[in-house]
N, CA, C and O atoms as CSV, one atom per row, in Angstrom:
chain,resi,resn,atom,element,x,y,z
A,1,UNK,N,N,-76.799,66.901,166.374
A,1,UNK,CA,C,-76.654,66.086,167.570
A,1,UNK,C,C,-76.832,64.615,167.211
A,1,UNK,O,O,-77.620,64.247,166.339
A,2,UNK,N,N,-75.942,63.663,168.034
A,2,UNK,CA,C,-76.320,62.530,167.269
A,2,UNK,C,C,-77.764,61.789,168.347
A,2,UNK,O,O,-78.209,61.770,169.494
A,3,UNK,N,N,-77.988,61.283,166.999
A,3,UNK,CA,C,-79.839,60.595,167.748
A,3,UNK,C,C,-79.611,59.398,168.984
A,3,UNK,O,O,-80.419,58.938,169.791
A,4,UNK,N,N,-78.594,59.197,168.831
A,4,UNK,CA,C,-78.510,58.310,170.444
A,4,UNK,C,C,-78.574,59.106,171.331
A,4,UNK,O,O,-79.628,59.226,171.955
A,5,UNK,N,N,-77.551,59.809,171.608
A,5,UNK,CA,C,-77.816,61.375,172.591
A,5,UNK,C,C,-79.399,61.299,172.787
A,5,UNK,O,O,-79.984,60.815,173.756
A,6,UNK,N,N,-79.916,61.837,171.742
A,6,UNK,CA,C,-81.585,62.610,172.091
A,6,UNK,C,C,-82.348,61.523,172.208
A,6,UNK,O,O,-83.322,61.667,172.947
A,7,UNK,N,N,-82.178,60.259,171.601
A,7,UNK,CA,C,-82.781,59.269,172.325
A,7,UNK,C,C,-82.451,59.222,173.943
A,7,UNK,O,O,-83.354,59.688,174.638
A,8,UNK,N,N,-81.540,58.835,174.494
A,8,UNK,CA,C,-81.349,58.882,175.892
A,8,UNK,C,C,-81.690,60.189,176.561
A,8,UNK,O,O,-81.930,60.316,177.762
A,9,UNK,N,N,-81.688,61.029,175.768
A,9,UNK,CA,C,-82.022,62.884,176.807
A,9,UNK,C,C,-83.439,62.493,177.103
A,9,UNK,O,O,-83.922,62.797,178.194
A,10,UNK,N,N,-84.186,61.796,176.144
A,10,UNK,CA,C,-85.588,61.865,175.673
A,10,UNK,C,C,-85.960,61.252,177.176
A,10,UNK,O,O,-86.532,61.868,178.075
A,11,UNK,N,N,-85.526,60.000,177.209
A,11,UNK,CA,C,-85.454,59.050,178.243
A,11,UNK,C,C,-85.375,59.507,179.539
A,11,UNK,O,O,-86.241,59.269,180.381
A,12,UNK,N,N,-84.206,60.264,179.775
A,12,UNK,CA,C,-84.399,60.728,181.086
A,12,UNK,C,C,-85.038,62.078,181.724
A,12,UNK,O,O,-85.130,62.591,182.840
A,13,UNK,N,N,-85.429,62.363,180.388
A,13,UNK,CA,C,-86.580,63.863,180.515
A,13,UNK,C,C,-87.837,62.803,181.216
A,13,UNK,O,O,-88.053,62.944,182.420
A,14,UNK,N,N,-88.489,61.957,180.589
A,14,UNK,CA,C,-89.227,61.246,180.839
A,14,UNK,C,C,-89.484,60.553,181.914
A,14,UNK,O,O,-90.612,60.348,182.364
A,15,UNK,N,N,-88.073,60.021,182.536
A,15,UNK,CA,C,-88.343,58.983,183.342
A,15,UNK,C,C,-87.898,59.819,185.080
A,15,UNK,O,O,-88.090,59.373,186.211
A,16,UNK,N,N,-87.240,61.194,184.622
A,16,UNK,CA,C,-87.458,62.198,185.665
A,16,UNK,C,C,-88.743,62.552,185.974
A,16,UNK,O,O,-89.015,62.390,187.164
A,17,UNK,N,N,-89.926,63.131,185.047
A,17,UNK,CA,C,-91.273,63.919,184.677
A,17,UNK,C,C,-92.074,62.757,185.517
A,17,UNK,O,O,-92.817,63.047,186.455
A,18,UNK,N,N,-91.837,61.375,185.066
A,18,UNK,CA,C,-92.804,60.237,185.537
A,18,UNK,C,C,-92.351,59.699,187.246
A,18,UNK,O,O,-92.997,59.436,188.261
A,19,UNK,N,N,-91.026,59.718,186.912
A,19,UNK,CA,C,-90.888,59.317,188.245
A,19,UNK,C,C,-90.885,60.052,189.509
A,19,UNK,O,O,-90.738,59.477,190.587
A,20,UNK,N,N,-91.070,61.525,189.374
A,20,UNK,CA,C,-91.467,62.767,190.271
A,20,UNK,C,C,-92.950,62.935,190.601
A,20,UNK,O,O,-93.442,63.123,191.714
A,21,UNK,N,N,-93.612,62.824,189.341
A,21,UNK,CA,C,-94.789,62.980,189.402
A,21,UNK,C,C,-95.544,61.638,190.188
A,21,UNK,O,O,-96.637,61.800,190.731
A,22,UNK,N,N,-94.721,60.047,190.194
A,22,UNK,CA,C,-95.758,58.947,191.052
A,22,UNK,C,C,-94.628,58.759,192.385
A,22,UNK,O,O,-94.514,57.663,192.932
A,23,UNK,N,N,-93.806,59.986,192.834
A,23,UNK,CA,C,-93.284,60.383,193.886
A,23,UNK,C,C,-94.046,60.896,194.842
A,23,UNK,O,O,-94.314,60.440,195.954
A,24,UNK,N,N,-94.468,62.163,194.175
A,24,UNK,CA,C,-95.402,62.691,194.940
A,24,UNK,C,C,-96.746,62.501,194.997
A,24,UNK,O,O,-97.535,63.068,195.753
A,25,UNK,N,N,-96.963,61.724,194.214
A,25,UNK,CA,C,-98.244,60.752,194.428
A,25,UNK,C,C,-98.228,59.909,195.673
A,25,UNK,O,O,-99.121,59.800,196.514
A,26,UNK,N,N,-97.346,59.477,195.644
A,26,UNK,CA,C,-97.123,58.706,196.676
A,26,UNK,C,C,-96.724,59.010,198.171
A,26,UNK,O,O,-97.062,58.453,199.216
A,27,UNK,N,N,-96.031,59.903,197.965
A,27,UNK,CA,C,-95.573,61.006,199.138
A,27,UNK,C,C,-97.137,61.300,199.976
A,27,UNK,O,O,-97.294,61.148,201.187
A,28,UNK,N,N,-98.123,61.715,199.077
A,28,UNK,CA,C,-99.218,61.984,199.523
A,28,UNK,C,C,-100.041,60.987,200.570
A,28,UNK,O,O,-100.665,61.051,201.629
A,29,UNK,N,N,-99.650,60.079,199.623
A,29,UNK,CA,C,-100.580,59.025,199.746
A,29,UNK,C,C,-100.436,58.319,201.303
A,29,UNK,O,O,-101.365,58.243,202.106
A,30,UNK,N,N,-98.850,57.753,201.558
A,30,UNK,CA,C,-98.304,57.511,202.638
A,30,UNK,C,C,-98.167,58.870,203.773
A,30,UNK,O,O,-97.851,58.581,204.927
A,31,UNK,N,N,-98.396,60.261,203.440
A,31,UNK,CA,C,-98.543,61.008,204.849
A,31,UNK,C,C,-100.170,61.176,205.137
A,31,UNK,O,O,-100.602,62.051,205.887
A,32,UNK,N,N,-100.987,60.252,204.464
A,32,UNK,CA,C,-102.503,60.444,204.613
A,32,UNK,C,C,-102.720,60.754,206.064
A,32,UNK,O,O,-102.246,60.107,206.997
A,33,UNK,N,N,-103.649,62.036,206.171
A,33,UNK,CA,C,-103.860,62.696,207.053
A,33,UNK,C,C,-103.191,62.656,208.533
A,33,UNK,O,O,-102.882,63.687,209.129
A,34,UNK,N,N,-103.003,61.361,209.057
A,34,UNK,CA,C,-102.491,61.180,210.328
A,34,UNK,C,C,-101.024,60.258,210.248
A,34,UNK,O,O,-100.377,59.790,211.185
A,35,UNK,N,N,-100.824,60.200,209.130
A,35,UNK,CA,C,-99.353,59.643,208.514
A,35,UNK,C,C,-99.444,57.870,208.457
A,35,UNK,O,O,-98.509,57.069,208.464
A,36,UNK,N,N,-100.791,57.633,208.406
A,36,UNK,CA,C,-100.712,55.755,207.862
A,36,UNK,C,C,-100.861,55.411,206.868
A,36,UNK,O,O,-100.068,55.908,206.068
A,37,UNK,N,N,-101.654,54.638,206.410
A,37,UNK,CA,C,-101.982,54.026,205.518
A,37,UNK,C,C,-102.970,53.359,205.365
A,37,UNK,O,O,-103.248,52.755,204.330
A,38,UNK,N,N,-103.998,53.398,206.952
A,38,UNK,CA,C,-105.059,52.633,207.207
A,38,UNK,C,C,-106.133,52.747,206.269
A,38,UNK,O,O,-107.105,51.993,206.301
A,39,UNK,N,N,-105.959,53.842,205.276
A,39,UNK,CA,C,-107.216,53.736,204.364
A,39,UNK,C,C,-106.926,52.877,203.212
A,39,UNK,O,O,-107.826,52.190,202.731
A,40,UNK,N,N,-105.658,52.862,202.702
A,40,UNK,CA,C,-105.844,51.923,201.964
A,40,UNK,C,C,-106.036,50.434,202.565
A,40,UNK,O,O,-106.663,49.659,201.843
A,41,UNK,N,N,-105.553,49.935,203.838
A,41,UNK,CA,C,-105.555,49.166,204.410
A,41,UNK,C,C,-106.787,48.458,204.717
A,41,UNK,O,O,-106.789,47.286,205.092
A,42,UNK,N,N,-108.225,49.421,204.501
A,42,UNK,CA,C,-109.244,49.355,204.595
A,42,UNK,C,C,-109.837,49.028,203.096
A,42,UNK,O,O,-110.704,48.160,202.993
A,43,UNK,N,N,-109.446,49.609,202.139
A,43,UNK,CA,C,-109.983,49.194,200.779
A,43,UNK,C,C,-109.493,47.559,200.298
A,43,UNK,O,O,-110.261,46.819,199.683
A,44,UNK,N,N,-108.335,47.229,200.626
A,44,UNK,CA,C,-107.367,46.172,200.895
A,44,UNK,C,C,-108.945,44.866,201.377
A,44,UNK,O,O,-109.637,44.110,200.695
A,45,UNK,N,N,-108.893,45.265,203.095
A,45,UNK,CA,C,-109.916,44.352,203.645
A,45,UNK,C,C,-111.354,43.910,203.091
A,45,UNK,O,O,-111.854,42.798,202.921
A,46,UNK,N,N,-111.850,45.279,202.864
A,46,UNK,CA,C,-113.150,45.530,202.147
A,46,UNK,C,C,-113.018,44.644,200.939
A,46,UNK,O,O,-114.060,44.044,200.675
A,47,UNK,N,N,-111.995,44.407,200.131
A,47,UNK,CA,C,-111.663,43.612,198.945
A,47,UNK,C,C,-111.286,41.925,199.025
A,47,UNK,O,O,-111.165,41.037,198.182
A,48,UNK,N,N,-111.141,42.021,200.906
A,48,UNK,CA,C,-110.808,40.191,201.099
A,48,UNK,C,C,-109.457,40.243,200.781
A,48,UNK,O,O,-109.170,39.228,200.148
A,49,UNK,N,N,-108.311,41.117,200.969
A,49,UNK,CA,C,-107.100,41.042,200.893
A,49,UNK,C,C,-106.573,41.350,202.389
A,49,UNK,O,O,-107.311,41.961,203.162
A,50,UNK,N,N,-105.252,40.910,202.801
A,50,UNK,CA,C,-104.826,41.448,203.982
A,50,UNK,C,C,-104.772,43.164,204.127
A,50,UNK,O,O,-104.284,43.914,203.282
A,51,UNK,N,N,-105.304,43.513,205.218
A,51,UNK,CA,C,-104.189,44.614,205.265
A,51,UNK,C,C,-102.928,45.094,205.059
A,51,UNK,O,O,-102.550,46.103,204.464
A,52,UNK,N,N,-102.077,43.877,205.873
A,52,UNK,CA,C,-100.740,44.109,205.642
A,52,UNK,C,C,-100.152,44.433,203.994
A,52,UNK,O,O,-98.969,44.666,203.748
A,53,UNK,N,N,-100.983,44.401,203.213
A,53,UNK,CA,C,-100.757,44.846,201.709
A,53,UNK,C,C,-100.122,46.084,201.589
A,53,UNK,O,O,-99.217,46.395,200.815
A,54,UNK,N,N,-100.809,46.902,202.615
A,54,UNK,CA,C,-100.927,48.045,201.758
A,54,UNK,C,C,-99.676,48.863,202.611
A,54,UNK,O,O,-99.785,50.025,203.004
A,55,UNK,N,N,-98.447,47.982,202.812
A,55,UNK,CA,C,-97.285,48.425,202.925
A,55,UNK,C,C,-96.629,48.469,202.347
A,55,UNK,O,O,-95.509,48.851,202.683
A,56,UNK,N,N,-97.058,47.949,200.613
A,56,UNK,CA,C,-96.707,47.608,199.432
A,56,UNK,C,C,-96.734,49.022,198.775
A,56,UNK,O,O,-96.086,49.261,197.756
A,57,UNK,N,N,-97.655,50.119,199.518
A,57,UNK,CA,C,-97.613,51.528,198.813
A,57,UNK,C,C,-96.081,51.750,198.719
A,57,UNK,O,O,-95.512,52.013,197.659
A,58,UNK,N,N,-95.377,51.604,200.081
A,58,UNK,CA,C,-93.829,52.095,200.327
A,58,UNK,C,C,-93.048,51.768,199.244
A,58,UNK,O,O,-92.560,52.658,198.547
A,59,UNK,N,N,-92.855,50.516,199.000
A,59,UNK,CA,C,-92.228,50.190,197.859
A,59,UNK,C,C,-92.734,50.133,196.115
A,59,UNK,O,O,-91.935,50.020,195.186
A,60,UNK,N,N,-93.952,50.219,195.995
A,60,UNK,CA,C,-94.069,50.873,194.606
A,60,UNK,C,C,-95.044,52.015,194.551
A,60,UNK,O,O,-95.847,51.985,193.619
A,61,UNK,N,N,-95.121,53.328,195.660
A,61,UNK,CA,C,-94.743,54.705,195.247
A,61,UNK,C,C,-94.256,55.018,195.789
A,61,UNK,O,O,-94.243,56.249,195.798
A,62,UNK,N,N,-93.473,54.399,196.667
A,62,UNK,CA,C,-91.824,55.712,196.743
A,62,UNK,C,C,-90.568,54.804,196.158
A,62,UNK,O,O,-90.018,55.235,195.144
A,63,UNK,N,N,-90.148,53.734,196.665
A,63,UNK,CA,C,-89.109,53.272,196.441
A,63,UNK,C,C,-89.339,53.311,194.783
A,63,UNK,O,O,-88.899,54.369,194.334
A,64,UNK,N,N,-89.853,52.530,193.857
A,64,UNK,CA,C,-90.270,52.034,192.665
A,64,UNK,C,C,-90.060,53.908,192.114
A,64,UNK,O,O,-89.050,53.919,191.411
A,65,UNK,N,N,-90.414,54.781,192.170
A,65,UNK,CA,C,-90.674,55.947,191.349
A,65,UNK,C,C,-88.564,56.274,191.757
A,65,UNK,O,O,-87.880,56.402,190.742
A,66,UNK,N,N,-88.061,56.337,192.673
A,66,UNK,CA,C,-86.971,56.740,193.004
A,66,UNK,C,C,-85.774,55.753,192.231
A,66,UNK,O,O,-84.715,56.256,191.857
A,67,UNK,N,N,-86.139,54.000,192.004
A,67,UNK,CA,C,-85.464,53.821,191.080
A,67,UNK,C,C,-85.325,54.327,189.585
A,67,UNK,O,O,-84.409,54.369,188.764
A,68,UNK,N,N,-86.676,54.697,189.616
A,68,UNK,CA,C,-86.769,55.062,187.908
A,68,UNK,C,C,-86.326,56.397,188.122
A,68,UNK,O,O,-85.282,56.573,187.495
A,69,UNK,N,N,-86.733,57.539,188.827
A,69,UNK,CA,C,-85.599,58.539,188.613
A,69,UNK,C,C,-84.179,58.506,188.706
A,69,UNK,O,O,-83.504,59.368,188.143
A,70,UNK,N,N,-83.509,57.296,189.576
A,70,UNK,CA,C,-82.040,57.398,189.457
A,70,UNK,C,C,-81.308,56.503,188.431
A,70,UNK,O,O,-80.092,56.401,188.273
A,71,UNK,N,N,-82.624,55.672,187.552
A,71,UNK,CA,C,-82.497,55.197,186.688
A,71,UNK,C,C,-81.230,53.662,187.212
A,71,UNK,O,O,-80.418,53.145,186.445
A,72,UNK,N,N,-81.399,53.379,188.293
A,72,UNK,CA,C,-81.111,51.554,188.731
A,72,UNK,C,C,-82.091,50.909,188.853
A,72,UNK,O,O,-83.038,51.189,189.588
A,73,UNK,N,N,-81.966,49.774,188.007
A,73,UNK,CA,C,-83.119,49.006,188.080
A,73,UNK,C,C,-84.432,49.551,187.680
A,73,UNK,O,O,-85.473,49.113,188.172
A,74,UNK,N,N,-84.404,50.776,186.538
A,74,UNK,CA,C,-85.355,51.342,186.043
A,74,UNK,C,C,-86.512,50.811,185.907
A,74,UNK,O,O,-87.558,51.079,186.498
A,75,UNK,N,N,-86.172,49.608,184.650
A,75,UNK,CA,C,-87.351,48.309,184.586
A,75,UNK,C,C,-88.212,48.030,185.916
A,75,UNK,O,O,-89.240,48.461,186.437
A,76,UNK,N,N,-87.515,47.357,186.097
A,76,UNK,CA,C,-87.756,46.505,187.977
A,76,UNK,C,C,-89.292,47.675,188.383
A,76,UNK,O,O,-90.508,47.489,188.362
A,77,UNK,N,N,-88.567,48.653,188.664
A,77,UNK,CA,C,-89.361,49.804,189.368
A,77,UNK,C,C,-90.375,50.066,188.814
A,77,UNK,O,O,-91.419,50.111,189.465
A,78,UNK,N,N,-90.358,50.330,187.355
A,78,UNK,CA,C,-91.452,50.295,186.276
A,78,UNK,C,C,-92.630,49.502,186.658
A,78,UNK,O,O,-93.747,49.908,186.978
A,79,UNK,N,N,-92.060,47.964,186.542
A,79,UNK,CA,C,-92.981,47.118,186.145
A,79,UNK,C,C,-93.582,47.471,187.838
A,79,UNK,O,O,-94.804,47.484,187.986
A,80,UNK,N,N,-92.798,47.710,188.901
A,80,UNK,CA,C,-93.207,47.718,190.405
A,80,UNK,C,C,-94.395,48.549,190.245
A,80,UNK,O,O,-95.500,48.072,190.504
A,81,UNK,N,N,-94.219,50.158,189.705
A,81,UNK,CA,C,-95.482,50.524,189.566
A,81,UNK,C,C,-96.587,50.449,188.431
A,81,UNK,O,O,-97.336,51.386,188.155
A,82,UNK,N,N,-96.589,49.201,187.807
A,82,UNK,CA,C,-97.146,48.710,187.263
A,82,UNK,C,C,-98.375,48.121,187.416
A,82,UNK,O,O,-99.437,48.279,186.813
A,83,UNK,N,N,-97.945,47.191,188.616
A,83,UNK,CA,C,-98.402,46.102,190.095
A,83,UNK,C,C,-99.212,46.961,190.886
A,83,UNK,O,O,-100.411,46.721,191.029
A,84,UNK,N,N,-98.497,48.234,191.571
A,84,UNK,CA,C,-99.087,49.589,192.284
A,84,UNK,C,C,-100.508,50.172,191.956
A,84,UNK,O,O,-101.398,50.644,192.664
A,85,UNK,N,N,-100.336,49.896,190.217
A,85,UNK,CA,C,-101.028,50.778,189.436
A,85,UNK,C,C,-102.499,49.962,189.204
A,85,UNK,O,O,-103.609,50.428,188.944
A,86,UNK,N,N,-102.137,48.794,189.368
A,86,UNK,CA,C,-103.230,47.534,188.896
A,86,UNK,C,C,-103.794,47.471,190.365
A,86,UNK,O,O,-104.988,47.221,190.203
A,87,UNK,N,N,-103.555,47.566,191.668
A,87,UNK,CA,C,-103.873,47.505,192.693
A,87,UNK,C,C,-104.985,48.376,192.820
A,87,UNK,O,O,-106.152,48.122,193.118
A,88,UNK,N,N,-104.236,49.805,192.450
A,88,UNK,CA,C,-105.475,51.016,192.617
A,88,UNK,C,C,-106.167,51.109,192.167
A,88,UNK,O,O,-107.094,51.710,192.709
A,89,UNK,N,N,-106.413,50.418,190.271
A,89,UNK,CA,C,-107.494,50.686,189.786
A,89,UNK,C,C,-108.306,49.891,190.197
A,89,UNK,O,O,-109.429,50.383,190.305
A,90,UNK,N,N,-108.227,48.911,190.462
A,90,UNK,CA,C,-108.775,47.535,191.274
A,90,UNK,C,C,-109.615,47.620,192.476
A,90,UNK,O,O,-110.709,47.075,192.624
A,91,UNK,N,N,-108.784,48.602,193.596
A,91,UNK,CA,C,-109.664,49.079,194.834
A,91,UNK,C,C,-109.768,50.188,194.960
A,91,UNK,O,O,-109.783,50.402,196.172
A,92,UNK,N,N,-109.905,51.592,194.118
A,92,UNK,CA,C,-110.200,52.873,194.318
A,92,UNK,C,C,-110.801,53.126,192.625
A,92,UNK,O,O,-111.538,54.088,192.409
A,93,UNK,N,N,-110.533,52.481,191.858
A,93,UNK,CA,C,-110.898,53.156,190.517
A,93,UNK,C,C,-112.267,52.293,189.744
A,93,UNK,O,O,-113.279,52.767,189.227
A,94,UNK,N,N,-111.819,50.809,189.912
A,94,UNK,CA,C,-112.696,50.124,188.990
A,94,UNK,C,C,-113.884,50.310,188.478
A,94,UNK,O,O,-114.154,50.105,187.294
A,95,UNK,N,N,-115.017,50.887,189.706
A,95,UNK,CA,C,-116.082,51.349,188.732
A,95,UNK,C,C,-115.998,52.722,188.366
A,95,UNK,O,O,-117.063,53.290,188.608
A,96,UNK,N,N,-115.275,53.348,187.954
A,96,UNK,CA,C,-114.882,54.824,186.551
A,96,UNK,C,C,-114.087,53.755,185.559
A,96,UNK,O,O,-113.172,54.238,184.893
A,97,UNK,N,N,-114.362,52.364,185.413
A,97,UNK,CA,C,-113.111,51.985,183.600
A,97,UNK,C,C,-114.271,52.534,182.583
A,97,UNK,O,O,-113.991,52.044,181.489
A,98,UNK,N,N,-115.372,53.284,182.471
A,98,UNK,CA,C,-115.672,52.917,181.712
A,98,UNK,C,C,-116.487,54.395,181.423
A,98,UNK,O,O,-117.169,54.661,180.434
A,99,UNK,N,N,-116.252,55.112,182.384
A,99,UNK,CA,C,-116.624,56.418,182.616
A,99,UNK,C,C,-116.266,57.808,182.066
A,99,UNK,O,O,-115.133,58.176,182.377
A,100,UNK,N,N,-116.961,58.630,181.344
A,100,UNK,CA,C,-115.889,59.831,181.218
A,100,UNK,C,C,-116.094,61.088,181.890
A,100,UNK,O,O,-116.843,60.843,182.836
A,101,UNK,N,N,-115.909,61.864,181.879
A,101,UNK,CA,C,-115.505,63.217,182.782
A,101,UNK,C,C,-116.787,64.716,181.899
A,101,UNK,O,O,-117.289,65.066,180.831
A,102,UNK,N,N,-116.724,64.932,182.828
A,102,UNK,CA,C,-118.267,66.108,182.261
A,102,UNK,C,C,-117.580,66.560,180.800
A,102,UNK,O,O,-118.166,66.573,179.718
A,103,UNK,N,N,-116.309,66.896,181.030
A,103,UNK,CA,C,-115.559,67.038,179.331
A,103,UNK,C,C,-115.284,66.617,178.668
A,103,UNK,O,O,-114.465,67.133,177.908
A,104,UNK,N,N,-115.845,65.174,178.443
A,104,UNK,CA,C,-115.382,64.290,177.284
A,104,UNK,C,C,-114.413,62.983,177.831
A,104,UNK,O,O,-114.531,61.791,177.546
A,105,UNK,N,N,-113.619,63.514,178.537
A,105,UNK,CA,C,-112.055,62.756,178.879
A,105,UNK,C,C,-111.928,61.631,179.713
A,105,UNK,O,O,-112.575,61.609,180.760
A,106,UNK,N,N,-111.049,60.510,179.349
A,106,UNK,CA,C,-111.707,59.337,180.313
A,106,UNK,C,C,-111.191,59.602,181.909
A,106,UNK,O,O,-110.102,59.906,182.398
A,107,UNK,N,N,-112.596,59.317,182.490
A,107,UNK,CA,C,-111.988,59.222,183.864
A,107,UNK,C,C,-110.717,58.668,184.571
A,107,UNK,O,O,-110.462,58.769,185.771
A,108,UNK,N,N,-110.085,58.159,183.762
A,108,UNK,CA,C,-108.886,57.822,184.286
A,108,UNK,C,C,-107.888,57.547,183.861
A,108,UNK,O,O,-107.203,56.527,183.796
A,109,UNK,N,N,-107.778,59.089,183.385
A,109,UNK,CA,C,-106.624,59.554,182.686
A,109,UNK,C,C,-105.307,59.915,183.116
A,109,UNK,O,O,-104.317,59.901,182.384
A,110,UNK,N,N,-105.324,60.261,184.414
A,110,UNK,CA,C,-104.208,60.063,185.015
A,110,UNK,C,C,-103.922,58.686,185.059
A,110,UNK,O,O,-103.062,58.309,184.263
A,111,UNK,N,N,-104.342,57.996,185.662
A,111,UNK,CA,C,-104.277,56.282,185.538
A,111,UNK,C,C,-103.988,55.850,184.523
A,111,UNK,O,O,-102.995,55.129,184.610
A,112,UNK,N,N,-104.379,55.937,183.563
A,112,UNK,CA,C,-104.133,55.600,182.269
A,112,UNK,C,C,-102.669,55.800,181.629
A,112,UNK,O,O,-101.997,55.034,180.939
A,113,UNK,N,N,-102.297,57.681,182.312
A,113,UNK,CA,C,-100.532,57.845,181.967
A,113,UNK,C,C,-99.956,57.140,182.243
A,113,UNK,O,O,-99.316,56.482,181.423
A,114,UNK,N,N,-99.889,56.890,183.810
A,114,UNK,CA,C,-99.250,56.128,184.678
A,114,UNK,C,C,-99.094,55.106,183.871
A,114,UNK,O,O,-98.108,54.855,183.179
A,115,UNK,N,N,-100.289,54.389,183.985
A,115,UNK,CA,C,-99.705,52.376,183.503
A,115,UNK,C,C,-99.121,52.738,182.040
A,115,UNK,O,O,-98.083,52.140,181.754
A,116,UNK,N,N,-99.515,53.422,181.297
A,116,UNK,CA,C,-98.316,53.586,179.981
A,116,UNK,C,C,-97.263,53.994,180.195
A,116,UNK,O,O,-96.388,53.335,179.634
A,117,UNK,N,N,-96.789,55.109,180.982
A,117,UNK,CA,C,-95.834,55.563,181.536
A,117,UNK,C,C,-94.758,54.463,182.201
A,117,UNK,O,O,-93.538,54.621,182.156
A,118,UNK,N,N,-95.284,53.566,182.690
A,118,UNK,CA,C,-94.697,52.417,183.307
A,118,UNK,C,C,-94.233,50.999,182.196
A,118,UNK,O,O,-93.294,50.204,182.161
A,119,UNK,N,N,-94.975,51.144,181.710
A,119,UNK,CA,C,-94.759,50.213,180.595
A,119,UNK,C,C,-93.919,50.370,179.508
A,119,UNK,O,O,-93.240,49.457,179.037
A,120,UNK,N,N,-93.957,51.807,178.990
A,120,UNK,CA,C,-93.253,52.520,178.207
A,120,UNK,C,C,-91.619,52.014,178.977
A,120,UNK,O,O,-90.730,51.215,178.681
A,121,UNK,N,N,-91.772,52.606,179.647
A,121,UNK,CA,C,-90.239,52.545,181.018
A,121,UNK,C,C,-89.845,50.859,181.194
A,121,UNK,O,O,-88.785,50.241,181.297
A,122,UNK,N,N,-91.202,50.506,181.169
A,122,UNK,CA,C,-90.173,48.643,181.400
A,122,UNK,C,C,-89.898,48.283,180.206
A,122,UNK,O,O,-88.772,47.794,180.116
A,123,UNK,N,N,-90.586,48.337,179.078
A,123,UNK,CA,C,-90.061,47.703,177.430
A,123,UNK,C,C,-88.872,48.924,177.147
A,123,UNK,O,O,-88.019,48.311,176.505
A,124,UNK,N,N,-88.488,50.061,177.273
A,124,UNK,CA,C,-87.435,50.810,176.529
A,124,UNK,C,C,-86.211,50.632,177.757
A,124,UNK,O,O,-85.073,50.380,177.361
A,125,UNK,N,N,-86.426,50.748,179.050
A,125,UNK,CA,C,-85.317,51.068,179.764
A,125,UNK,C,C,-85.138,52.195,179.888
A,125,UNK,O,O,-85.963,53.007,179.473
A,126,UNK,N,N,-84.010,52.559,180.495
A,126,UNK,CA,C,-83.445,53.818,181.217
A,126,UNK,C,C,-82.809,54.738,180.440
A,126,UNK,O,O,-82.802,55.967,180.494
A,127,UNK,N,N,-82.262,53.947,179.694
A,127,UNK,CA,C,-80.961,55.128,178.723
A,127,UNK,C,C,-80.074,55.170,179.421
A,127,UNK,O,O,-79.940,54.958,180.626
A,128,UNK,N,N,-79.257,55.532,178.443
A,128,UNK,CA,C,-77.480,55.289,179.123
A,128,UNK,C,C,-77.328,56.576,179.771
A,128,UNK,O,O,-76.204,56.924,180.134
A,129,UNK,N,N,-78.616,57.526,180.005
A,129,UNK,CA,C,-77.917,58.776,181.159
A,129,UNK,C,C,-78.797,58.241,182.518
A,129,UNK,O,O,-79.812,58.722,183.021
A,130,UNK,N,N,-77.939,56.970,182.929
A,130,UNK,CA,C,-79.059,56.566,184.530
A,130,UNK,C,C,-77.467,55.766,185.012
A,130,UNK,O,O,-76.438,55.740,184.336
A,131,UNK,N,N,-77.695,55.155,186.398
A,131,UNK,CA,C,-76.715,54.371,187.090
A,131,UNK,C,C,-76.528,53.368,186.461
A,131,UNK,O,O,-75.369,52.977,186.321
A,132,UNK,N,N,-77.588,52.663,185.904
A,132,UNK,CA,C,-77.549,51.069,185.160
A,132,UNK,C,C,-76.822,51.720,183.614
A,132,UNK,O,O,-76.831,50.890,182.704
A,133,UNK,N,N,-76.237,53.044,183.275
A,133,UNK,CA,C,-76.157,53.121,181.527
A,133,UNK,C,C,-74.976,52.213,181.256
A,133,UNK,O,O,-73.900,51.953,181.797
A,134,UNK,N,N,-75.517,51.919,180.394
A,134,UNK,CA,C,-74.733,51.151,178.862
A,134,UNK,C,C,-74.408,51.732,178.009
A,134,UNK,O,O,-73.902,51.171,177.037
């Protein structure tokens, strides 16, 4: 097979796996219990930020994960949940940076995929099997 091929398969194995997985992260997140957002809206305030922020979930975990699965504007979306990603550790994570898990593992290891996962995705791009291919 030639290695461009499996480079780009690689790519969109990946940027399907990542961008499903901070889909339904997000999916979650925005039907919070009574379908708002007021809790983050509340971590937001508690932090001296507007509320109105945390309408920013909409666009980098759903919109932002849906470019990178249809692979337009892959980057863009990337770096979007990038921003997303720096938000949360910021007002739901910050005191676990430094923490680990009764098993060894850092507390925030999902977190941790993510912002590599995102980064990975904004420095390589999409691969030529997305809408933006080259």
């Amino acid at each position: 097979m030639n290695s461009d091929f499996l480079d780009d398969l690689g790519k969109l194995i990946f940027r399907l796996g990542f961008g499903v997985l901070f889909l339904m992260h997000g999916i979650h997140k925005v039907m919070d219990i009574d379908g708002t957002i007021q809790g983050i809206g509340g971590m937001l305030v508690n932090s001296g930020l507007p509320a109105e922020l945390a309408y920013g979930v909409f666009i980098g975990e759903i919109l932002a994960p849906i470019l990178i699965i249809i692979g337009w504007y892959a980057r863009v979306g990337a770096v979007l949940t990038l921003i997303t990603m720096g938000f949360a550790i910021y007002l739901a994570h910050s005191h676990e940076l430094l923490l680990l898990t009764q098993h060894g593992g850092w507390q925030l290891e999902l977190q941790g995929m993510f912002v590599l996962a995102g980064l990975l995705i904004a420095l390589s791009g999409p691969g030529r099997i997305s809408i933006n291919g080259r």
